[in-house]
C-alpha positions as CSV (number, residue, x, y, z in Angstrom):
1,X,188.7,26.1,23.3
2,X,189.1,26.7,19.6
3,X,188.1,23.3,18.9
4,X,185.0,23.4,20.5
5,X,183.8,26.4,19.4
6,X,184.2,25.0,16.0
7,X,182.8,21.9,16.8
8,X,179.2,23.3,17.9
9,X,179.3,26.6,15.6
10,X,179.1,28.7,19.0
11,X,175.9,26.4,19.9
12,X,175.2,27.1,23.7
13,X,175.0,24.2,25.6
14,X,172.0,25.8,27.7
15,X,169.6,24.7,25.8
16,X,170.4,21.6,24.9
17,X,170.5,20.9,28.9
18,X,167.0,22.4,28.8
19,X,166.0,19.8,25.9
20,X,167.3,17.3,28.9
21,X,165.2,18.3,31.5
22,X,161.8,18.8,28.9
23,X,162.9,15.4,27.9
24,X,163.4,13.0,31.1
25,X,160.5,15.4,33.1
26,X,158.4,14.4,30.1
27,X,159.3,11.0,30.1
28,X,158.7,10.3,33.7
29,X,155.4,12.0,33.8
30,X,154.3,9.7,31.4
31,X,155.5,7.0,33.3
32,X,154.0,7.8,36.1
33,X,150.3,8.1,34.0
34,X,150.7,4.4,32.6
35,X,152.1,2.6,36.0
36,X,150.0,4.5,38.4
37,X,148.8,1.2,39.7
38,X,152.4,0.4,40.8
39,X,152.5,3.9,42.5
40,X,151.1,5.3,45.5
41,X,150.0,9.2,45.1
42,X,150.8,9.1,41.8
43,X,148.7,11.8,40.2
44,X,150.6,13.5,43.2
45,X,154.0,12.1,41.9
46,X,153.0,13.0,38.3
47,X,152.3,17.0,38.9
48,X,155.7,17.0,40.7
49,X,157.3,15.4,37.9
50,X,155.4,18.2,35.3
51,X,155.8,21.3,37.8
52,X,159.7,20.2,38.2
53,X,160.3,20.9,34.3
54,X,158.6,23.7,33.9
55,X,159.9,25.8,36.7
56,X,163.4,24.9,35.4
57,X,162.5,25.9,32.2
58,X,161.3,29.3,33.3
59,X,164.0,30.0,35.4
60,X,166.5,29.1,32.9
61,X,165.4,31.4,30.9
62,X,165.6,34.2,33.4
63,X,168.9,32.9,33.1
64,X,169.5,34.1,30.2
65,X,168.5,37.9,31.3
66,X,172.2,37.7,33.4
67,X,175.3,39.4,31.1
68,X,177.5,38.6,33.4
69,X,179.0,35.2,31.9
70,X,180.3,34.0,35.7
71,X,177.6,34.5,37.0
72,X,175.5,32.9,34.6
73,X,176.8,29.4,34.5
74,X,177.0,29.8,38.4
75,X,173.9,30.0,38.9
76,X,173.0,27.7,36.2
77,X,175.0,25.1,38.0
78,X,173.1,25.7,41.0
79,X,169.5,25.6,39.5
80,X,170.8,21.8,37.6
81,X,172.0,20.7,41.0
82,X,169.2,21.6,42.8
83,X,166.8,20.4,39.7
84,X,168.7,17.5,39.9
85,X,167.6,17.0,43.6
86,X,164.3,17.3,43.2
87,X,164.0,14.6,40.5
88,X,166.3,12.5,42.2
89,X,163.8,12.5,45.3
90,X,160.9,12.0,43.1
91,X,162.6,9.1,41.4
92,X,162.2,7.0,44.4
93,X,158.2,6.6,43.4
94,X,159.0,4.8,40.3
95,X,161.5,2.4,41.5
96,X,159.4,-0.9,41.2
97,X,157.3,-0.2,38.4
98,X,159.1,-2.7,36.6
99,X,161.0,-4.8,38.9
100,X,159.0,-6.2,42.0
101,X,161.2,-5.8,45.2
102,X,165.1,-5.1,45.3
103,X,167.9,-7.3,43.9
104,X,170.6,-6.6,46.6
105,X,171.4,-10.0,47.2
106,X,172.6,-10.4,43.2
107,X,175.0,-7.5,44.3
108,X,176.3,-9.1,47.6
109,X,176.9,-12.1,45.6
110,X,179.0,-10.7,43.2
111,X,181.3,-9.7,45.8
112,X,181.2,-12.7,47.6
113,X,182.3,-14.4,44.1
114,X,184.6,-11.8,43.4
115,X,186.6,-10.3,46.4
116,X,185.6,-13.4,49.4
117,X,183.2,-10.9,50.7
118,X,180.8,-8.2,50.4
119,X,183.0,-4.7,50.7
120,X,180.6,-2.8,52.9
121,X,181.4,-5.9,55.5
122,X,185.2,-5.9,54.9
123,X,185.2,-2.0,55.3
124,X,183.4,-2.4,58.7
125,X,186.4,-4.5,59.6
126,X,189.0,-1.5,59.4
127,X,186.7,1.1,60.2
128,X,188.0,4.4,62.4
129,X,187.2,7.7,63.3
130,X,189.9,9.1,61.2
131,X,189.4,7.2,58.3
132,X,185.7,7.9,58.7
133,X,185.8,11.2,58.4
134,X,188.8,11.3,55.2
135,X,186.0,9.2,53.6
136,X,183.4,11.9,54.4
137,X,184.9,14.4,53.7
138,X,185.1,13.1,49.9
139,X,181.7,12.1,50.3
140,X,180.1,15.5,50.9
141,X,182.8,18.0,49.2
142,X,181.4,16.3,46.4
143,X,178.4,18.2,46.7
144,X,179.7,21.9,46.1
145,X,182.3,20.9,43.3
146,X,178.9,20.0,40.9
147,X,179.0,23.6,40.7
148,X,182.8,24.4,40.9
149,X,183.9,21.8,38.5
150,X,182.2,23.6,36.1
151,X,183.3,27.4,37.3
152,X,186.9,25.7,36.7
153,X,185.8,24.4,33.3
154,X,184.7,28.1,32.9
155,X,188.2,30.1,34.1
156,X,190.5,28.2,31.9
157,X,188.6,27.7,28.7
158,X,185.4,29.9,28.7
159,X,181.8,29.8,29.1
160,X,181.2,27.2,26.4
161,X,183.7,24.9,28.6
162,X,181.4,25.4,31.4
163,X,178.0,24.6,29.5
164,X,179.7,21.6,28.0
165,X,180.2,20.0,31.7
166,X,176.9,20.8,33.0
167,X,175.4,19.3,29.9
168,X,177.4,16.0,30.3
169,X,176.7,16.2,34.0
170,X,173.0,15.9,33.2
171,X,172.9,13.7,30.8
172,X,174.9,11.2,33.5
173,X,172.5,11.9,35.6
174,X,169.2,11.5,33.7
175,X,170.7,7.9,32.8
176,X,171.7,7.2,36.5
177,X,168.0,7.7,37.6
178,X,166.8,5.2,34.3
179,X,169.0,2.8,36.4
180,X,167.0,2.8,39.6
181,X,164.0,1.9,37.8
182,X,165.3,-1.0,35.5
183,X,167.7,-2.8,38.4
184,X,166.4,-1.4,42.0
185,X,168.6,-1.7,44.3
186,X,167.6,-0.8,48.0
187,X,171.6,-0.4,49.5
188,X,173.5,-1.9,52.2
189,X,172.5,0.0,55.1
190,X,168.4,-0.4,54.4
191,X,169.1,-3.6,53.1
192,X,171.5,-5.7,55.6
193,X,171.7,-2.7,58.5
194,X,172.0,-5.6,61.0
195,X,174.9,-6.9,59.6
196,X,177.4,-4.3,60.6
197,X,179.4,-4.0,63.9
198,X,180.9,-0.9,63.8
199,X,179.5,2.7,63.8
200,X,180.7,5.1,61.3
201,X,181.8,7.5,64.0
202,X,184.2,10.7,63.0
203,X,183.4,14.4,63.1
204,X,182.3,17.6,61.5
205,X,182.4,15.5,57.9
206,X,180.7,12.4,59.0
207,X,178.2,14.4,60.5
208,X,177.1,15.9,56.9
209,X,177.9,12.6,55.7
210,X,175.0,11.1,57.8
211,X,172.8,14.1,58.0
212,X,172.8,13.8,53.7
213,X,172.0,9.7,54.5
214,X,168.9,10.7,57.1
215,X,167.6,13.2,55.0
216,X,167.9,13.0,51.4
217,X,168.8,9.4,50.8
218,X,166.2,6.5,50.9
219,X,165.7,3.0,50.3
220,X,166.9,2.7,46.1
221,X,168.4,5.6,44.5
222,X,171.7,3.4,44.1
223,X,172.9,1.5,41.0
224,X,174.8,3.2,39.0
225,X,175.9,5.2,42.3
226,X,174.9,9.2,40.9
227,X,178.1,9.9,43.2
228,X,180.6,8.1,41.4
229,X,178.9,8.6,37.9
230,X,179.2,12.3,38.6
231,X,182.4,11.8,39.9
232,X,183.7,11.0,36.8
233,X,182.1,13.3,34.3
234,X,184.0,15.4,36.7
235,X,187.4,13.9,36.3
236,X,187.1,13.9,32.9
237,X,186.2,17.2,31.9
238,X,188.8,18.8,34.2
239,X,191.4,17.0,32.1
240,X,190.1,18.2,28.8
241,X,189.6,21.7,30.2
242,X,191.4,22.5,33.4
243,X,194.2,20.2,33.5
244,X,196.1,21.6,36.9
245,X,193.0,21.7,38.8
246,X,192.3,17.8,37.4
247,X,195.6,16.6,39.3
248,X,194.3,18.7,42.6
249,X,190.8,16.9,42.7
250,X,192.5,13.6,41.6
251,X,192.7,12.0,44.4
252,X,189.5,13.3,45.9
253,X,187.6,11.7,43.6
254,X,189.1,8.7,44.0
255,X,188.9,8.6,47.4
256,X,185.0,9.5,46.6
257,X,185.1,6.2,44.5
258,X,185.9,4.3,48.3
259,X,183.9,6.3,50.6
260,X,180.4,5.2,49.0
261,X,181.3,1.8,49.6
262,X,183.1,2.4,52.7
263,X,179.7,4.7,54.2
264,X,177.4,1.6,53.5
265,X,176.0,4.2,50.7
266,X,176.8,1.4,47.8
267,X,177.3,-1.8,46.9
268,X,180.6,-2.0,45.0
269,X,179.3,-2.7,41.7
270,X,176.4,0.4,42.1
271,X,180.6,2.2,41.9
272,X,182.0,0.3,39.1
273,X,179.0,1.2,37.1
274,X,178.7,4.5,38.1
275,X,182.5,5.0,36.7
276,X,181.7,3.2,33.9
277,X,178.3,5.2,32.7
278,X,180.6,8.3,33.3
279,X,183.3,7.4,31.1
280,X,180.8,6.3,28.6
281,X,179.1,9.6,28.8
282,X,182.3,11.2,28.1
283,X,183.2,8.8,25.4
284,X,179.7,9.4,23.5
285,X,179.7,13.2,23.5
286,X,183.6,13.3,22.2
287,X,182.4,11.1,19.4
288,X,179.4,13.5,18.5
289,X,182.4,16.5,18.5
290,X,184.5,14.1,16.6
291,X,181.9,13.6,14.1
292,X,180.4,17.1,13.9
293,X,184.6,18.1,12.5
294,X,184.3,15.5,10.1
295,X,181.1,16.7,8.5
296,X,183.1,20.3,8.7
């Protein structure tokens, strides 16, 4: 923890996530303004996009009224997921402002190419009610741990631990959403639903599962996969700051990873670069720490 105080000269991460959100809200306003051709209700779509940032910005600050360190970056977590949410539905507006129509089939080719066959299809193959719901079960506990990885950041190395992950969190996310826009990609189930055989049938789990696909999922939103992308951010923040709780979540995550191909969520490379814009993330902001100790 030493190291990073140091490293940002007891900077709080806060506001930098609040830079974020001013930022990409900003951004995609403006977006909206010069394709609102492309989009339908966009001046609609646009005061979303503006209303979104400032209401986080306002109640971030209120934020900042709460001594209480815990129960600051608590509910900070909570306001970024749900903020998160609200841009992520938004998003789906903007998705063919530069690409006409989805490029699923690129995607289902690569698998073909690569593994013989497209994964969704060779998961339907195996599927069962048990491993259904072990696969949703990763799926939706991934949900409550974007606010717990960083209480666990918090308890073993302090508030600035905490900010640090919900800043890299954001960041991955922010990116995720560019994705959507410059490659669309509609997913298996809207894309191909006809081609499975078996119903994804399980229990308490698989019931969030599918109540998350029916009502906050739609057609796009996929590649990089936010889940995985997140996923990893939250891997690899536990090991720099929580190591024993790292090993516990392990293999969650990675079964997280399977269960967005297995649930017809994602294609298997909307995963692989989901992982790989995590990791990157990670990589990019270690190098700005690494660099801000050599200027020291």
């Amino acid at each position: 923890m030493n190291n990073l105080n140091q490293d940002i000269n007891e900077y709080s991460y806060s506001k930098s996530i609040d830079l974020l959100f001013i930022v990409f809200t900003g951004f995609l306003f403006l977006v909206t303004i010069i394709f609102s051709d492309k989009i339908q209700n966009w001046m609609g779509v646009a005061l979303n996009f503006f209303l979104i940032g400032i209401i986080y910005i306002l109640l971030s600050r209120l934020l900042q009224l709460i001594k209480k360190d815990f129960i600051q970056l608590f509910t900070r977590g909570i306001l970024i997921a749900v903020f998160n949410g609200l841009i992520f539905t938004e998003i789906q507006h903007l998705q063919h402002i530069f690409v006409n129509g989805w490029l699923d089939q690129s995607l289902i080719d690569f698998d073909n190419k690569i593994f013989g066959i497209e994964l969704t299809v060779a998961f339907d193959k195996i599927t069962t009610p048990v491993l259904t719901e072990m696969m949703m079960f990763a799926y939706t506990i991934y949900v409550p741990l974007i606010v717990f990885v960083g209480i666990f950041c918090y308890v073993k190395s302090g508030k600035l631990a905490g900010e640090d992950y919900f800043f890299r969190l954001t960041l991955t996310y922010f990116l995720s959403y560019l994705g959507f826009l410059i490659y669309p990609i509609a997913g298996p189930l809207f894309y191909q639903p006809e081609i499975y055989n078996n119903q994804l049938s399980g229990w308490i789990f698989t019931y969030f599962g599918e109540w998350i696909r029916q009502n906050a999922h739609y057609p796009g939103g996929n590649l990089p996969s936010p889940h995985c992308a997140a996923g990893t951010i939250m891997l690899t923040m536990l090991w720099k700051y929580n190591k024993l709780i790292f090993y516990f979540l392990l293999p969650i995550i990675v079964l997280l990873y399977f269960s967005t191909v297995y649930g017809r969520y994602h294609y298997a490379m909307d995963s692989i670069t989901g992982i790989l814009l995590g990791l990157l993330v990670f990589y990019f902001v270690e190098k700005i720490h690494k660099i801000a100790r050599i200027i020291k």
